[in-house]
Backbone as numpy.savetxt, mean C-alpha at the origin, in Angstrom:
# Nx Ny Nz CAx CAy CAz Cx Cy Cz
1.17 34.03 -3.17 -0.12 33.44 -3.47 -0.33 32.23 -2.57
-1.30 32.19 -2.14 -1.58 30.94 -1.08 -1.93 29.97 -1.54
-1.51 28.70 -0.82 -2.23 27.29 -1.57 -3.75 27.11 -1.61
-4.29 26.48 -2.91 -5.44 26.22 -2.29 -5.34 25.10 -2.21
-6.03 24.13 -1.50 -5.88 22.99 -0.69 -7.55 22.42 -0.43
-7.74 20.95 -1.13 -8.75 20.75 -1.67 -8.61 19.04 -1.23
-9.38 18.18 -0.16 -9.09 17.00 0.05 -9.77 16.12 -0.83
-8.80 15.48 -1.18 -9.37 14.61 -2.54 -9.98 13.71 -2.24
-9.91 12.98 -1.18 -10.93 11.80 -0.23 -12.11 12.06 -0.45
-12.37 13.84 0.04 -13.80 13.44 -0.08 -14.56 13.75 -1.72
-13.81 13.74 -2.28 -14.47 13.17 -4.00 -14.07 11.76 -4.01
-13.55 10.98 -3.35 -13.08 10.00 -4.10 -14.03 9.04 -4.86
-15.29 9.00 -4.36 -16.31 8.13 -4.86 -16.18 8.72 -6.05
-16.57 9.87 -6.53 -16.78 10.81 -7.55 -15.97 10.27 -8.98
-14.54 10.14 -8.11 -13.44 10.41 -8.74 -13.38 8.73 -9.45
-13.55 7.69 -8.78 -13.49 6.65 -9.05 -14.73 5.96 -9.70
-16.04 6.81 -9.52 -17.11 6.51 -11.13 -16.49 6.66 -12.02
-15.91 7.98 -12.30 -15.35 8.84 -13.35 -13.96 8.01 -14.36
-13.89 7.40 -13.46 -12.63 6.63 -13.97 -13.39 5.33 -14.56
-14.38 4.92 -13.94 -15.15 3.19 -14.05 -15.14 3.96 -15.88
-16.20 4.70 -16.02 -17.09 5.51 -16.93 -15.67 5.68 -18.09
-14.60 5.64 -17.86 -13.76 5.84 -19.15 -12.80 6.79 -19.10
-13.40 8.03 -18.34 -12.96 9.27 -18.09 -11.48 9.62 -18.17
-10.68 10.23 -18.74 -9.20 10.46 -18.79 -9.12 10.97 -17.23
-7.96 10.73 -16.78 -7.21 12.04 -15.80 -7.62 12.94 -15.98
-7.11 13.64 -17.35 -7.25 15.24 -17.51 -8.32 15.50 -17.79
-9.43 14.64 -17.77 -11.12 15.34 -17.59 -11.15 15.16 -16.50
-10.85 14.26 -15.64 -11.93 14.21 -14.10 -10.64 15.42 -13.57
-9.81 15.64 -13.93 -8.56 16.95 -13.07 -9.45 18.23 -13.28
-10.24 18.18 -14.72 -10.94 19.68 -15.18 -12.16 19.81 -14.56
-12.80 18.69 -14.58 -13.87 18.40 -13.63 -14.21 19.00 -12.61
-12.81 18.57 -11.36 -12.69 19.01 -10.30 -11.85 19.89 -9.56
-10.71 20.69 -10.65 -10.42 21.56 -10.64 -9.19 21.14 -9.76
-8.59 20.07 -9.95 -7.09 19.46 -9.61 -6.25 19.43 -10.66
-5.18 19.45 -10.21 -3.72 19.35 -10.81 -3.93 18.07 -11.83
-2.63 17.65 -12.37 -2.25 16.35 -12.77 -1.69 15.79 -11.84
-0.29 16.42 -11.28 -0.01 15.93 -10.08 -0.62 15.18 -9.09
-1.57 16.05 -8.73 -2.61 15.78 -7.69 -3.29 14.41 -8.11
-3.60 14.20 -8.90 -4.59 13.08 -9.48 -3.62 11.62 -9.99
-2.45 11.76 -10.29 -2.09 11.28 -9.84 -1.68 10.33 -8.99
-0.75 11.09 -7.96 -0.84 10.89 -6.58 -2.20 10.66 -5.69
-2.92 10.77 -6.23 -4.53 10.24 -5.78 -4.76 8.72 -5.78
-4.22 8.48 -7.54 -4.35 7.05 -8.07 -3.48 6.21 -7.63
-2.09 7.13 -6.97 -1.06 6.28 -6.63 -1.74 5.50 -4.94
-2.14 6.72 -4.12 -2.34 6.25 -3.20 -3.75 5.36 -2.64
-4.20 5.78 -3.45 -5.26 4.73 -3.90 -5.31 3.26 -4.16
-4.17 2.98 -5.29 -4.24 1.64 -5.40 -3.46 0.54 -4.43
-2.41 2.13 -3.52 -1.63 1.24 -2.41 -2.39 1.25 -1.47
-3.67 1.66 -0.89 -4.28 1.29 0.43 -5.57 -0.06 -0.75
-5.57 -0.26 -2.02 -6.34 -1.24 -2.08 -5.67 -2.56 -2.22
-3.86 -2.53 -2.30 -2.99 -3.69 -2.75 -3.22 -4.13 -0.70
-2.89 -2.70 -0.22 -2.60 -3.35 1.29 -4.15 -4.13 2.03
-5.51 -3.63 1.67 -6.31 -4.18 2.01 -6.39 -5.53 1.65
-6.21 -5.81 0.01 -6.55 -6.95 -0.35 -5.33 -8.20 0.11
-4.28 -7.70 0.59 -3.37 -8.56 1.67 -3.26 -8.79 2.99
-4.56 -8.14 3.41 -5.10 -8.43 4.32 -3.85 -7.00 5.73
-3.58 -6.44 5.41 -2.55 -5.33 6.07 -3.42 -4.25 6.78
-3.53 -4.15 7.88 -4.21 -3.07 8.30 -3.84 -1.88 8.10
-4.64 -0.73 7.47 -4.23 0.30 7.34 -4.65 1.48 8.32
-3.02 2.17 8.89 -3.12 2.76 10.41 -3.11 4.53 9.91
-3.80 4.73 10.77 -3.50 6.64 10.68 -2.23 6.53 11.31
-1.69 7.86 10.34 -0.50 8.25 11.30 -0.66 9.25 12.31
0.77 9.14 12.82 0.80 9.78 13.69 0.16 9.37 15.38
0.52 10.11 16.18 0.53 9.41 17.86 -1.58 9.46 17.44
-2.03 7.75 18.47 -3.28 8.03 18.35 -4.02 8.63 19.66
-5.13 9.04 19.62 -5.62 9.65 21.02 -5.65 9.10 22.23
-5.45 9.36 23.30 -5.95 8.16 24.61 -7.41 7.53 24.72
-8.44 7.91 24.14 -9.68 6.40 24.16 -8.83 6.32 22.81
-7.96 5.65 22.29 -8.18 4.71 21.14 -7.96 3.19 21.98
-8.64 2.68 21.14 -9.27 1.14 21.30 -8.60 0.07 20.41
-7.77 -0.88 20.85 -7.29 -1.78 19.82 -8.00 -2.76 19.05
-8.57 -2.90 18.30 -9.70 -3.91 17.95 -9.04 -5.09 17.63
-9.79 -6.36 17.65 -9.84 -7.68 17.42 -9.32 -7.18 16.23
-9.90 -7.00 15.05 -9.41 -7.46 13.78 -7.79 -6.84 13.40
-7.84 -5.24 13.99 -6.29 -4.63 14.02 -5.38 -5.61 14.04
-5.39 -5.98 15.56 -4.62 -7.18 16.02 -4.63 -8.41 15.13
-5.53 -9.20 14.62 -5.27 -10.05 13.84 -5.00 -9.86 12.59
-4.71 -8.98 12.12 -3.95 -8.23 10.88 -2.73 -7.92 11.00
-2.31 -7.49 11.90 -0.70 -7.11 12.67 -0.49 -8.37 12.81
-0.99 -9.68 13.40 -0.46 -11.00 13.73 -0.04 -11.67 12.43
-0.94 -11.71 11.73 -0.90 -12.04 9.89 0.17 -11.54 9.23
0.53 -10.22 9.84 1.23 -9.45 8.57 2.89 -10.05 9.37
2.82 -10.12 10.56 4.39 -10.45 11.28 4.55 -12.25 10.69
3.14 -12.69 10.48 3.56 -13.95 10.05 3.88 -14.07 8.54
3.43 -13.53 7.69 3.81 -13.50 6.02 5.26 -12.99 6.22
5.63 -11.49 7.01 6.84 -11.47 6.88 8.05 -12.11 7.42
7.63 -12.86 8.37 8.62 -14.02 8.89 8.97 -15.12 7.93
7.24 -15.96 7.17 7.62 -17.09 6.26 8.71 -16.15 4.94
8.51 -15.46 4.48 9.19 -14.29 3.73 10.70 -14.39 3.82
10.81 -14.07 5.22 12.48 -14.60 5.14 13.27 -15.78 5.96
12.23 -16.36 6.05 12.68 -17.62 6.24 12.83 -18.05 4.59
11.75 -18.33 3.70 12.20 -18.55 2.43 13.23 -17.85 1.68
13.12 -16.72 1.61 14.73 -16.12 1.55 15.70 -16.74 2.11
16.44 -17.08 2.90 17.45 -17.67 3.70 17.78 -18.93 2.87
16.12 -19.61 3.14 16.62 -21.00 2.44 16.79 -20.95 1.14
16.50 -19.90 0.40 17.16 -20.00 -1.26 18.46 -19.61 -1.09
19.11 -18.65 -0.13 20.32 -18.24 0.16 21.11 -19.38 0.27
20.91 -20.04 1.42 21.56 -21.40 1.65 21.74 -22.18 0.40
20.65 -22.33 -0.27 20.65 -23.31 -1.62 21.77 -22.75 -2.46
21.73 -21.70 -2.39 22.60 -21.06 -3.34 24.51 -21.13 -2.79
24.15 -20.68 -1.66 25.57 -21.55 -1.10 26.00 -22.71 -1.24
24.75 -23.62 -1.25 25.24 -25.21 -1.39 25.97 -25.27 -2.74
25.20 -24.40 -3.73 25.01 -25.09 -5.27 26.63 -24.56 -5.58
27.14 -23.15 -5.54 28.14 -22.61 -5.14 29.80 -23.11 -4.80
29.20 -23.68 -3.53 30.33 -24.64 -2.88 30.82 -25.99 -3.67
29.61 -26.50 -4.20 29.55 -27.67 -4.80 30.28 -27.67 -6.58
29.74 -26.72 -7.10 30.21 -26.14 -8.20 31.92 -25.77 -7.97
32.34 -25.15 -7.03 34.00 -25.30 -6.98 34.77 -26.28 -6.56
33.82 -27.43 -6.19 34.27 -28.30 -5.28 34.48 -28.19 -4.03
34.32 -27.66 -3.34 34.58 -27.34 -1.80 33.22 -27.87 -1.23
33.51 -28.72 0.27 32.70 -28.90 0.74 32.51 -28.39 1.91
């Protein structure tokens, strides 16, 4: 039996009234004639391209891109942003590390 194969993107407006409106999963799944699974994994990936927008993370197609692709201003200053949160990131890591060595050392007596 062959898959049928149904892109959920392009309901998503649909899909996300339906949800505003109250709607269970398993009505908007009967609705539109999706899985649970599927819907799901809809909501999952859904709320991770809206956690990554609202952190300002550019979100990239995969895979190799065509030769006219074009790097835009904002790409780039999203990639610059995101190398800088994850740098302060572990730089603060480190320095709680360290702290924790100090507190450590100090606690056995060793200096």
């Amino acid at each position: 039996m062959p898959r049928e194969y149904r892109r959920m993107l392009d309901h998503e407006d649909e899909i996300l009234k339906m949800r505003e409106e109250g709607k269970t999963k398993r009505e908007i799944c009967e609705a539109f004639g999706f899985t649970m699974k599927q819907m799901g994994n809809f909501v999952t990936r859904h709320n991770s391209r809206q956690r990554k927008l609202a952190a300002g993370i550019a979100i990239k197609k995969k895979g190799r891109p065509p030769k006219d692709y074009v790097v835009s201003e904002q790409v780039k200053v999203a990639e610059l942003r995101y190398m800088l949160a994850r740098k302060d990131a572990k730089i603060k890591s480190l320095q709680m590390e360290n702290e924790l060595m100090r507190d450590f050392l100090s606690l056995t007596e060793r200096k």
